[in-house]
N, C-alpha and C positions, 0 to 999 in steps of 0.2 A: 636155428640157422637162418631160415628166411625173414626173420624179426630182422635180424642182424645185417643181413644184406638189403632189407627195406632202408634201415633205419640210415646204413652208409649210403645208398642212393637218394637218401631225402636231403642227407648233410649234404652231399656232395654236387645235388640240383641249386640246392639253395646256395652253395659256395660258387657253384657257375651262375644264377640271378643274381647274387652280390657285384660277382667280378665285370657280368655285363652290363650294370646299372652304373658301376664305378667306372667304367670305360666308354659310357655313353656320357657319363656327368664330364670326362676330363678329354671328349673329343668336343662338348656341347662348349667349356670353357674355352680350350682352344679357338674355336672359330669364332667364338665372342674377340679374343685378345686377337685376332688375326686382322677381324673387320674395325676393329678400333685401330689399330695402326694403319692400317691399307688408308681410314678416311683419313686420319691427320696424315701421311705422305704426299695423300692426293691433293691439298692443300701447299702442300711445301715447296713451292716455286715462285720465281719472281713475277707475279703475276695480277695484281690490282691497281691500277692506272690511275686512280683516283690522286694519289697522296705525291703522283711524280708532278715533279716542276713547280711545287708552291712552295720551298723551302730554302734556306740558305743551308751552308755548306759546315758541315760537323767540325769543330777543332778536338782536332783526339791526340792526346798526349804522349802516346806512344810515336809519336812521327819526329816529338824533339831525338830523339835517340837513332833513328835512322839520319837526321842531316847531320849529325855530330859525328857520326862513325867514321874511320882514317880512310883517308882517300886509298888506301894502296885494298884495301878489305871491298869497297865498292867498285873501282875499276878492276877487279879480278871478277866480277860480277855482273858483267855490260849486258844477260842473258836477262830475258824479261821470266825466266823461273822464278817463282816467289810469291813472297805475297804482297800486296799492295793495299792503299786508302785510294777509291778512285772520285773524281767527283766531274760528274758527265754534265756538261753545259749545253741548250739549244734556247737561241732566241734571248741572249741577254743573261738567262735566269737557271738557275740548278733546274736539272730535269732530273737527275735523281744520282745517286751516293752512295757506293759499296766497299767491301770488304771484299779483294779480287784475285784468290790463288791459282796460279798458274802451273800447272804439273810438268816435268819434263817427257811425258809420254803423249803430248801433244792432247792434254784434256784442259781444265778449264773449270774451276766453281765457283760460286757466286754468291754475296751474303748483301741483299740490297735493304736498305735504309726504309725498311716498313717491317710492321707489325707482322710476327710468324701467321698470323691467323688471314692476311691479304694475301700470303704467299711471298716469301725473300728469299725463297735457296733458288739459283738454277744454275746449271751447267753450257761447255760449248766444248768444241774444237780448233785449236788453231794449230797453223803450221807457220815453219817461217818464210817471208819473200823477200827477204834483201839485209845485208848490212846493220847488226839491229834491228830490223822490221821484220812485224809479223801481221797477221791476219786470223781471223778473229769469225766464227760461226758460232754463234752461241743462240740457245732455244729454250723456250719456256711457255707456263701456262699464263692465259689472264681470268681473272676471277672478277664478279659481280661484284660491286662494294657491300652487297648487305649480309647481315652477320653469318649469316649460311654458307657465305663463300661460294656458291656455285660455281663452278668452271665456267665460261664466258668463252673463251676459246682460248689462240695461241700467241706465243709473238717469236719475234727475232729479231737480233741485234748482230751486225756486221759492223765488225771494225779493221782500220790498218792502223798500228800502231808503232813506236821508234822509241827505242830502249836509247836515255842519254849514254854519254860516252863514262862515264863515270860511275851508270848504273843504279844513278840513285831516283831518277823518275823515268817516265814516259809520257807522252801528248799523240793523240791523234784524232782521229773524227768516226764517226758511227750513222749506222742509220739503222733505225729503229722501226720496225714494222707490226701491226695486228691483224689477225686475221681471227672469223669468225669460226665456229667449232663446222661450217661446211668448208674451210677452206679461202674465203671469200674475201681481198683485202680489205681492211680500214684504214686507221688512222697511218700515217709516215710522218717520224720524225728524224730531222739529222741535227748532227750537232760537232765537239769537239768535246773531248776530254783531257786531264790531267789526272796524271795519278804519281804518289811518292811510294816508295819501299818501305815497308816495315822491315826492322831485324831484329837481331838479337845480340845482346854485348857477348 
């Protein structure tokens, strides 16, 4: 009998060392797959200043279908909700060029014209001030150019913008600010933009 009861505490040690070695292996993977995402998100913002303002302005196909679309379908549409091709102008020359959805819960996200690895997602909030017009708080990271990406610090871009009557673009102007990871401002840029609607037939 104590054979038998040795022999079940020996199974039954070693099936608790299995289950805690199996449970240390699949808490040790999780935080591997935790810290691999956490770095690429902390990446993912419009954030490397390097590649803004030396380029011309994207022709993207999808925009034939947005001016084509029947007036009565765009003027039920004069709300700047949606989604848009924007292309931000300062000093003559593209300062830089997104992909710009606008939520009706007063959010704001952002897909700007650089490499995921510089940082292109970033978000804001706006509300509206007038007639078509709205305003524009949007916030993001800036990132060192070198391949590591380091965070560098922050920025922010302020806009008022005016949804046409017809709903099928908007124009208005921006100021673009960075500031250093203490807080500290740098560089200010202002400008104007345009942007068209994307839809869908």
């Amino acid at each position: 009998m104590n054979r038998i009861t040795k022999k079940t505490e020996t199974g039954l040690s070693r099936q608790g060392a299995f289950r805690s070695r199996l449970s240390r292996s699949a808490l040790t993977t999780l935080a591997v797959a935790s810290l691999v995402l956490t770095a690429a998100s902390a990446r993912a913002a419009c954030g490397n200043l390097s590649g803004l303002g030396s380029r011309t302005a994207v022709n993207l196909p999808m925009l034939t279908q947005a001016e084509s679309d029947s007036e009565s379908a765009s003027a039920a549409n004069d709300s700047i909700v949606g989604l848009w091709h924007v292309v931000y102008t300062a000093g003559g020359s593209v300062f830089n060029e997104t992909l710009d959805q606008w939520h009706s819960d007063g959010t704001e996200f952002e897909n700007a014209y650089l490499a995921p690895a510089q940082g292109n997602i970033c978000f804001g909030v706006w509300k509206t001030v007038g007639t078509r017009t709205v305003r524009l708080h949007h916030v993001g990271w800036t990132f060192t150019p070198t391949s590591d990406g380091t965070a560098s610090g922050t920025f922010t871009l302020d806009e008022t913008n005016t949804v046409s009557r017809d709903g099928k673009t908007y124009t208005g102007t921006f100021t673009f600010k960075t500031f250093d990871l203490n807080g500290v401002q740098g560089a200010e840029v202002r400008g104007t933009m345009a942007a068209k609607r994307i839809t869908v037939e």
